[in-house]
C-alpha positions as CSV (number, residue, x, y, z in Angstrom):
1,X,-42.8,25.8,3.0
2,X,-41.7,26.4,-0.8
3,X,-38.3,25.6,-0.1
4,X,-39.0,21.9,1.4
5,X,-38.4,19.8,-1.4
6,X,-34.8,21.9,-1.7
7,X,-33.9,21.3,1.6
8,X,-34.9,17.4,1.9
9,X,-32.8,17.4,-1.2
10,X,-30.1,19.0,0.5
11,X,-30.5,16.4,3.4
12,X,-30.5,13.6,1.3
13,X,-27.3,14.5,-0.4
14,X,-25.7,15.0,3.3
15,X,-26.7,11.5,4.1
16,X,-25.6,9.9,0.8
17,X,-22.1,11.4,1.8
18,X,-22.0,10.3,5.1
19,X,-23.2,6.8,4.5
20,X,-20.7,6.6,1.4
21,X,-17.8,7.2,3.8
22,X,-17.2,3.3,5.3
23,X,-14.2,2.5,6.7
24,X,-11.3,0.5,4.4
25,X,-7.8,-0.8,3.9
26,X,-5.7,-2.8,1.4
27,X,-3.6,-5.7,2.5
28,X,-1.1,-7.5,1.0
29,X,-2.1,-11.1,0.5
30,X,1.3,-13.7,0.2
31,X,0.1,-17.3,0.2
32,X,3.6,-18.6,1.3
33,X,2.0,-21.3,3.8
34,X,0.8,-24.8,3.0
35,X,-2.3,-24.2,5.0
36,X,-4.0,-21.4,3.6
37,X,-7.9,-21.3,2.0
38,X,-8.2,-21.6,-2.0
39,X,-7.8,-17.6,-3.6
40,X,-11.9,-18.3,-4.3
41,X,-12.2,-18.5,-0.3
42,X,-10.0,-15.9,0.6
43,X,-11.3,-13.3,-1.7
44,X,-15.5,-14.3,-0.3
45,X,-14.3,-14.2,3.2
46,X,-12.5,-10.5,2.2
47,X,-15.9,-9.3,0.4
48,X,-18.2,-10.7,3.2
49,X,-16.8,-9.8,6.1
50,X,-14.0,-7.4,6.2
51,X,-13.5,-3.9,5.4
52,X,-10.9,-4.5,3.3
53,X,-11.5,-2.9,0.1
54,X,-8.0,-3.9,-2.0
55,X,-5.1,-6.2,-2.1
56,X,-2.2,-6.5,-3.6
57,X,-0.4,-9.5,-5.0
58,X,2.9,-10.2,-5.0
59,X,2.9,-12.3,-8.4
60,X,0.3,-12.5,-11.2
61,X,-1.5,-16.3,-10.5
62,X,-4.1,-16.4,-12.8
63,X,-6.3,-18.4,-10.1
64,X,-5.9,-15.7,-7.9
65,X,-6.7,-13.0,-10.0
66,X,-9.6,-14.4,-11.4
67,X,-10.6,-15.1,-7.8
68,X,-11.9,-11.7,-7.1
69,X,-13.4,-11.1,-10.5
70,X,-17.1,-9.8,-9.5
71,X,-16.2,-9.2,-5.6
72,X,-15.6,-5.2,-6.6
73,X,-12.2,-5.8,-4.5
74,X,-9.4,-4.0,-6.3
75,X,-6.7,-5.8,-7.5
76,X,-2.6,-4.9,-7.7
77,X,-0.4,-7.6,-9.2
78,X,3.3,-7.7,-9.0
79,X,5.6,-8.8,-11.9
80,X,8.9,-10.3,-10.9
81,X,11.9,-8.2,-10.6
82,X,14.0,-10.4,-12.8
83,X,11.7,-9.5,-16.1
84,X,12.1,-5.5,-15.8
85,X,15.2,-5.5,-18.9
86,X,12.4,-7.8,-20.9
87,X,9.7,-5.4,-20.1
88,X,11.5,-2.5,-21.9
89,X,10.7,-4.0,-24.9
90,X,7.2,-3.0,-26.2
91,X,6.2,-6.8,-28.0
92,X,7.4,-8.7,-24.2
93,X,5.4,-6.2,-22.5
94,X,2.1,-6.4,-24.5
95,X,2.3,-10.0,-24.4
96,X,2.6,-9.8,-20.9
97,X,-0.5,-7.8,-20.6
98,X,-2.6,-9.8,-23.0
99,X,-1.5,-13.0,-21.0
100,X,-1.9,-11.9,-17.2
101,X,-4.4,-8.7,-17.6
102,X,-6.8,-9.0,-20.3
103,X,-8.0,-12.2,-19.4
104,X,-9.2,-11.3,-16.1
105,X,-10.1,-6.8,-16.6
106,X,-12.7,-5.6,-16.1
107,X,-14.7,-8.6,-14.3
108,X,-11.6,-8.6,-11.9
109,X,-10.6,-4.8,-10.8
110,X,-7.0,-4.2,-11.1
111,X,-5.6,-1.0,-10.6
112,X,-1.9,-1.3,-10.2
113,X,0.6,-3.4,-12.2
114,X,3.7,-3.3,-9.6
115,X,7.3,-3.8,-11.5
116,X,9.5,-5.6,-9.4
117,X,9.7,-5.0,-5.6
118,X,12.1,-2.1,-4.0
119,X,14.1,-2.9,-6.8
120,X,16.4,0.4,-5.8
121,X,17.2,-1.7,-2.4
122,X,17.7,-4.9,-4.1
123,X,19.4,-4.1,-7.2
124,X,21.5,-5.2,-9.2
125,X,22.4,-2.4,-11.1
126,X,21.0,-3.7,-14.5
127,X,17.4,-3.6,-13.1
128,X,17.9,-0.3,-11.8
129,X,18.7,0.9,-14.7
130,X,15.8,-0.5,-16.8
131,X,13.3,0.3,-14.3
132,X,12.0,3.3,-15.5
133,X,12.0,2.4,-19.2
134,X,10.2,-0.4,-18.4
135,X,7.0,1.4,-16.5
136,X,7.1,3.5,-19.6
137,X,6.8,0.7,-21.8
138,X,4.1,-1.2,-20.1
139,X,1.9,2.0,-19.4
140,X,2.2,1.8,-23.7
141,X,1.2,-1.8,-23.6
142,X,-1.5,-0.8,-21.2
143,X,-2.4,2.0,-23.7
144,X,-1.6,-0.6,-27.1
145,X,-4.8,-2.6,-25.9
146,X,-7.1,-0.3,-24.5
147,X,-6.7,-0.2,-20.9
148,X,-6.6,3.3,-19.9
149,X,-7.1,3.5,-15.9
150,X,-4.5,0.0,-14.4
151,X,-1.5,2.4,-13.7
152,X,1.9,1.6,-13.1
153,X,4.4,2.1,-10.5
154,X,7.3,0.3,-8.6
155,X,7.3,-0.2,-4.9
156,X,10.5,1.1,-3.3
157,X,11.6,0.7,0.4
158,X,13.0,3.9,2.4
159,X,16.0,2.8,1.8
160,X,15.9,5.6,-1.1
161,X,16.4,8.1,2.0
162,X,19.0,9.4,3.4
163,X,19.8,10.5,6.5
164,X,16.8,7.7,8.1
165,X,16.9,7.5,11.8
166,X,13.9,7.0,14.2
167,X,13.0,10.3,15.1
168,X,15.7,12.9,12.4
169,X,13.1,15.8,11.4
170,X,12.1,15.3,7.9
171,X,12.9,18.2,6.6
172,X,16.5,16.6,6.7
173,X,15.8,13.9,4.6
174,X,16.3,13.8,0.7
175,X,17.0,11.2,-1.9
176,X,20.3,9.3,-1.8
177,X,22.3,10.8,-4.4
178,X,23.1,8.8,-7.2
179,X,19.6,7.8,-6.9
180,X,18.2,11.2,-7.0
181,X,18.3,12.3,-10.3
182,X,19.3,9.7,-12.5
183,X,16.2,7.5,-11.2
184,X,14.3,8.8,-8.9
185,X,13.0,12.0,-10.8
186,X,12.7,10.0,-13.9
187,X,10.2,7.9,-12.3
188,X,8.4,10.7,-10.7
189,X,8.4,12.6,-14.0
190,X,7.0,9.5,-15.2
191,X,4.1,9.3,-12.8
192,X,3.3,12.7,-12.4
193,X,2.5,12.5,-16.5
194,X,0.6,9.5,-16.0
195,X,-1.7,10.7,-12.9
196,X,-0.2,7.3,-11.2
197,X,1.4,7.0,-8.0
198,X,4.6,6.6,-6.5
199,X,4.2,3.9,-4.1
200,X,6.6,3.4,-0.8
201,X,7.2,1.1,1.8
202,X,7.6,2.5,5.4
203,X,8.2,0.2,8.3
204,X,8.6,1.8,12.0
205,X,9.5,-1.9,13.0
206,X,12.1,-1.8,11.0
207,X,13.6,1.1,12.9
208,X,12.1,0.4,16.3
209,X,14.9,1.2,19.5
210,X,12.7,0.3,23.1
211,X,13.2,4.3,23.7
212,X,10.7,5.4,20.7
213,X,8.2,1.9,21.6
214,X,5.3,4.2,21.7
215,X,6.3,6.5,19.0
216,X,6.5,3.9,16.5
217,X,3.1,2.3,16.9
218,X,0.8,5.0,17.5
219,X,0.6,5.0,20.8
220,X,0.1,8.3,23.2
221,X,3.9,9.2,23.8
222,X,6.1,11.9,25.0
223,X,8.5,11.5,22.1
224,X,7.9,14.4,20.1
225,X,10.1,15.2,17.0
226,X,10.1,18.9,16.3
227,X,10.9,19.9,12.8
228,X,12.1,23.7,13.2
229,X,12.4,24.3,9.3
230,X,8.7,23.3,9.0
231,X,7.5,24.5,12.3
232,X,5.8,20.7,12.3
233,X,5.6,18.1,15.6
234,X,5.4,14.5,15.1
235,X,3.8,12.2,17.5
236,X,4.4,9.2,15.5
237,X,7.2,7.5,13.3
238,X,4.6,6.9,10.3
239,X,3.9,10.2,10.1
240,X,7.5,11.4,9.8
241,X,8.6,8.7,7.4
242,X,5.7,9.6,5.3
243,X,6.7,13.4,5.3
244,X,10.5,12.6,4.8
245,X,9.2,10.8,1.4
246,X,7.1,14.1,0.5
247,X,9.7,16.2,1.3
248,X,12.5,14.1,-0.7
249,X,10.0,14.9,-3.7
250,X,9.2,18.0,-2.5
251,X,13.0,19.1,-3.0
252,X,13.2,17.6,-6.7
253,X,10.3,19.8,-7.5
254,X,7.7,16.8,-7.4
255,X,5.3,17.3,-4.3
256,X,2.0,17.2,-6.6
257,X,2.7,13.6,-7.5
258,X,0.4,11.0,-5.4
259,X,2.3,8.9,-2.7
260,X,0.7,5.1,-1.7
261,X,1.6,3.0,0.8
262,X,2.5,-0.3,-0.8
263,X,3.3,-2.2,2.7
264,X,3.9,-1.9,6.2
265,X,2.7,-3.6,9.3
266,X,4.3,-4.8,12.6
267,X,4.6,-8.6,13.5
268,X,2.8,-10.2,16.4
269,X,5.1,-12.8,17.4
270,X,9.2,-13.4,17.1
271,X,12.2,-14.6,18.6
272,X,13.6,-14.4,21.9
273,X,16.0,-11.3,21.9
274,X,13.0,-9.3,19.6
275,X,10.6,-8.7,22.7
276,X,9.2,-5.7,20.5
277,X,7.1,-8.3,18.6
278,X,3.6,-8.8,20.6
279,X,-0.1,-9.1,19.8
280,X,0.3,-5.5,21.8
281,X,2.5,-3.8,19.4
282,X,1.2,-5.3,16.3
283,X,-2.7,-4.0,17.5
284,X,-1.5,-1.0,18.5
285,X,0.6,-0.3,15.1
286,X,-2.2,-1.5,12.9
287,X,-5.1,-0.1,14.8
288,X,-3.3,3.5,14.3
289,X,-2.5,2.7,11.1
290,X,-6.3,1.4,9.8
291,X,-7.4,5.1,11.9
292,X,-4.8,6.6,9.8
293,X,-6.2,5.3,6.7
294,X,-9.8,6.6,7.4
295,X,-9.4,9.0,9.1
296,X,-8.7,12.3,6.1
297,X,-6.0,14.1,9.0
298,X,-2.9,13.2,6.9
299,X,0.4,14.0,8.0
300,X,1.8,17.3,9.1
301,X,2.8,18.3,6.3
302,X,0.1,16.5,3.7
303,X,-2.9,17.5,5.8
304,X,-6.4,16.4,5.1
305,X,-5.2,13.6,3.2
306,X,-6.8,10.4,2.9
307,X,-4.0,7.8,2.0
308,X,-4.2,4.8,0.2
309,X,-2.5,1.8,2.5
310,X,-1.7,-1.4,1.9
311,X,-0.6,-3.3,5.1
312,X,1.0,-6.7,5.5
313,X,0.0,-8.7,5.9
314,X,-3.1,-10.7,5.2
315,X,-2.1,-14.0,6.5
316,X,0.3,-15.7,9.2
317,X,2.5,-17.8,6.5
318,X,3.9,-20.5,7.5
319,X,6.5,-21.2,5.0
320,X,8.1,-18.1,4.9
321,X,11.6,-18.0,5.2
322,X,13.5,-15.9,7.8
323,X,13.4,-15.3,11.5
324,X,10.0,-16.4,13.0
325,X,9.0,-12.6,12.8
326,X,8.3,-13.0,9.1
327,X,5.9,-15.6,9.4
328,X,3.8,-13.6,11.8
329,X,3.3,-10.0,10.2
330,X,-0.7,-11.5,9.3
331,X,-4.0,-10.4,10.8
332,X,-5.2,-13.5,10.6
333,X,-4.3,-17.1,11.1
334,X,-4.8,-19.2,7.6
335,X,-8.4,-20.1,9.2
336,X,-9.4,-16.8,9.3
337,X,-9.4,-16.4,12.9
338,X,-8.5,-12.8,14.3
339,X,-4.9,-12.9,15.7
340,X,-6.2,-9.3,17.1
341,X,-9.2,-7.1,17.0
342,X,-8.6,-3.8,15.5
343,X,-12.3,-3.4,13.7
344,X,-10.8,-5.4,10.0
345,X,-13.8,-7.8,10.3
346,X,-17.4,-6.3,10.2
347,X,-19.7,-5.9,12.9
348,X,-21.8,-8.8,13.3
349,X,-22.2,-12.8,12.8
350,X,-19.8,-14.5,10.1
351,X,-20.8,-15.0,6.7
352,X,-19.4,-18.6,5.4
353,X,-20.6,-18.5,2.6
354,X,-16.6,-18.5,1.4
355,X,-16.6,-22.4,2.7
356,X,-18.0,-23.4,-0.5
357,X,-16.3,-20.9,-2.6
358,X,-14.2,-22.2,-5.6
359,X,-12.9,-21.2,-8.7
360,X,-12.5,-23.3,-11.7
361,X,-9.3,-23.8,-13.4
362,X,-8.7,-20.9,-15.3
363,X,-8.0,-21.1,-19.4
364,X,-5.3,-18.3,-20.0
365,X,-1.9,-20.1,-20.4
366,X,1.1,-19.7,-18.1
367,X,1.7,-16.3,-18.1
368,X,5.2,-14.8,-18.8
369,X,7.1,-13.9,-16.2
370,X,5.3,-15.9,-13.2
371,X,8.0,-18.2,-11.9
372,X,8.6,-17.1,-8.4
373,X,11.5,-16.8,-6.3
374,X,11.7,-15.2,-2.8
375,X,13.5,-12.5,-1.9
376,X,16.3,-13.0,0.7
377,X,14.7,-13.1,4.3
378,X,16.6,-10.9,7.4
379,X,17.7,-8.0,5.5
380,X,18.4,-5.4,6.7
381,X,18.9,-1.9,5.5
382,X,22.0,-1.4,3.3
383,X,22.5,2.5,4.6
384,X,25.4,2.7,7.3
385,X,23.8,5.6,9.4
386,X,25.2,7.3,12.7
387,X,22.5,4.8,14.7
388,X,20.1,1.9,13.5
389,X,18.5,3.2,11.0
390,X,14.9,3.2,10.6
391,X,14.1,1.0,7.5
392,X,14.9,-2.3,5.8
393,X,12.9,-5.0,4.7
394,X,11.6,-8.2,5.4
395,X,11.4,-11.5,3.0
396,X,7.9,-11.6,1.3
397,X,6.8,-14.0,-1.5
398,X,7.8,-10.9,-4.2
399,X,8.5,-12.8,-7.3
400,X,12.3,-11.6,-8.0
401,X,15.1,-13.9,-10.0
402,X,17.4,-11.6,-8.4
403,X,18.2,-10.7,-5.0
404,X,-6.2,6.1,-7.7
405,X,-6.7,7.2,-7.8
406,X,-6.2,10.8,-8.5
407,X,-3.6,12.9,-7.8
408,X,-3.8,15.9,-5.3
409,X,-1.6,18.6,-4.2
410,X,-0.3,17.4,-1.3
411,X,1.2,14.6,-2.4
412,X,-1.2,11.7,-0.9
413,X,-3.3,9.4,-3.0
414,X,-6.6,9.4,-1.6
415,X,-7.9,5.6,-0.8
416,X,-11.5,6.7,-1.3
417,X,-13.4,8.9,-3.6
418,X,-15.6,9.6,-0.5
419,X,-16.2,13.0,1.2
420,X,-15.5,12.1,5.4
421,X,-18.8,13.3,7.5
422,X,-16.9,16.5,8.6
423,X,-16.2,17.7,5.1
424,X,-19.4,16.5,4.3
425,X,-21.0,18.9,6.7
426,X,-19.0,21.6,5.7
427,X,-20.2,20.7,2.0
428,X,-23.8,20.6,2.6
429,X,-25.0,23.0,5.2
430,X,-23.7,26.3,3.4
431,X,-26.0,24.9,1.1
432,X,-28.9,24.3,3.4
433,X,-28.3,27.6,5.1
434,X,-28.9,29.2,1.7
435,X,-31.9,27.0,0.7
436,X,-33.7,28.3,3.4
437,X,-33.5,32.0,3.4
């Protein structure tokens, strides 16, 4: 019996593993409706009774951020596209952080500033060209006033690929050239020095054709797209995309930097002649994707990865411009009802203890760079492709005047720092197993 207090230890510490690994996902909260709850409401709801462990902003409102101050929710703001030539300049982009960041860290847990929004899709030229410069900068403001782990990156749409149809094998697929080297490797150069992510924006829907339906949103299929460089099967569009990105880096030499999915979702409800948008489709696609997010598989070619997703979105938004797909990408309606069931909201009865949430006024003052205009609604992607290709974009309340974790080597950002049960297993009971002989 001498070894008994070594192996309850070990048991503990297989328990404490197991328990530690909950389910989560980020989402991307817009508040483009005239119905929605206060940011105080939003963010109790989000701590009492969802999963959700993140969101990400797509603007830097003070009462928002300050919203989730103390709810242990993690925090990504978005600064318009419009201020990235200002942002270049270290003075501008300290202010900025001592007006919008400062205020609000640590009480409130941000861990991304976002500059600008696909930026490389939008343009114009200007901004792409000062996009790089300016992460550097603000990382240096970041740095200026002591606030070592908010990291920087810039979302970018798949737009960057090339070729991008539904089902091409990924091993095809590299960064558009002009692109490539004169901005794309800068930025990854950029964030593989500063252990932050580079953060993408896959859509199936975006790509959807009625042959690959099932492919797109998870569900069981006969599509399969081999990839006979790799040797790798795909029995899903997300999985592909996400390996088309990896291997796009992978062929400018930077695999080992972390990839984060900044948004994707699928819409529940739309027009007429789009009869791909259902409360079917949208449960189908999310539910895969939340699985995805948990689950530690990865892709084929990132395996055992745990990624970091952000979906979108968090609300139905009813002032959204665009065809009625864009106002319903949300998992809820602005009441917090379930427009589907995919396991977002915790087992058990409803905590409302968000119906008397609130937030007083906050003190900072305006902070640079908020004034918010939306991006163009119905675009489409800007690559002319052999077929419809797989990504563009939708309109989202991205401020724009113009149009975590820790790195690994396969290229994903984990979402968690916790061990899945099977890997916990495989932790623990080589240890038991010794303990006891």
């Amino acid at each position: 019996m001498e070894n008994t207090p070594k192996i309850a230890f070990a048991i503990f510490l297989l328990c404490a593993l197991v328990i530690e690994d909950v389910e989560s996902i980020g989402v991307n909260y817009g508040t483009l409706g005239n119905n929605l709850l206060q940011p105080a409401q939003v963010a109790q709801f989000l701590k009492d009774n969802t999963i959700i462990d993140r969101v990400k902003i797509f603007d830097a409102k003070p009462e928002v951020i300050k919203a989730f101050a103390d709810t242990g929710i993690l925090v990504a703001i978005t600064i318009p596209n419009g201020e990235i030539p200002a942002l270049t300049k270290l003075d501008y982009a300290t202010e900025y952080i001592t007006k919008n960041v400062k205020p609000f860290y640590p009480s409130t847990k941000i861990n991304y500033i976002c500059i600008g929004n696909e930026v490389l899709h939008w343009g114009p030229q200007n901004l792409i060209d000062n996009l790089v410069a300016a992460m550097t900068t603000l990382d240096q403001a970041l740095n200026s006033v002591g606030i070592k782990d908010v990291k920087v990156t810039s979302p970018q749409s798949l737009a960057i690929l090339e070729p991008l149809l539904n089902t091409a094998p990924p091993s095809l697929a590299h960064f558009r050239a002009g692109w490539d080297k004169g901005v794309i490797a800068p930025m990854l150069q950029y964030h593989r020095d500063t252990k932050s992510p580079f953060m993408v924006n896959p859509y199936p829907y975006f790509g959807f054709t009625k042959d690959v339906e099932d492919f797109a949103v998870f569900r069981r299929n006969d599509t399969v797209t081999f990839d006979a460089a790799t040797k790798k099967s795909y029995s899903n569009m997300f999985d592909l995309l996400l390996d088309s990105v990896y291997i796009s880096m992978k062929k400018l030499g930077f695999q080992d930097v972390g990839i984060v999915v900044g948004e994707t979702g699928w819409p529940s409800l739309c027009g007429p002649l789009e009869p791909h948008c259902s409360v079917t489709n949208a449960a189908s696609y999310n539910g895969g994707l939340l699985k995805k997010a948990n689950s530690g598989e990865g892709t084929p070619l990132m395996p055992n990865r745990k990624f970091e997703i952000y979906t979108f979105g968090l609300f139905n938004e009813n002032e959204k411009p665009g065809p009625e797909a864009e106002r319903n990408f949300g998992l809820f309606w602005p009441d917090f009802t379930e427009v589907y069931k995919i396991g977002i909201v915790k087992a058990g009865p409803l905590k409302n203890d968000y119906l008397n949430a609130h937030v007083d006024a906050p003190a900072p003052a305006p902070a640079t760079g908020n004034a918010t205009v939306n991006a163009p609604a119905g675009k489409t992607d800007q690559l002319e492709v052999q077929k419809k290709p797989v990504q563009g974009t939708h309109s989202n309340n991205t401020s724009t005047s113009t149009k975590k974790e820790q790195q690994n080597d396969g290229g994903a950002s984990s979402s968690s720092g916790n061990l899945s049960p099977l890997l916990a297993l495989n932790v623990v009971l080589p240890i038991l197993m010794f303990l006891y002989k």
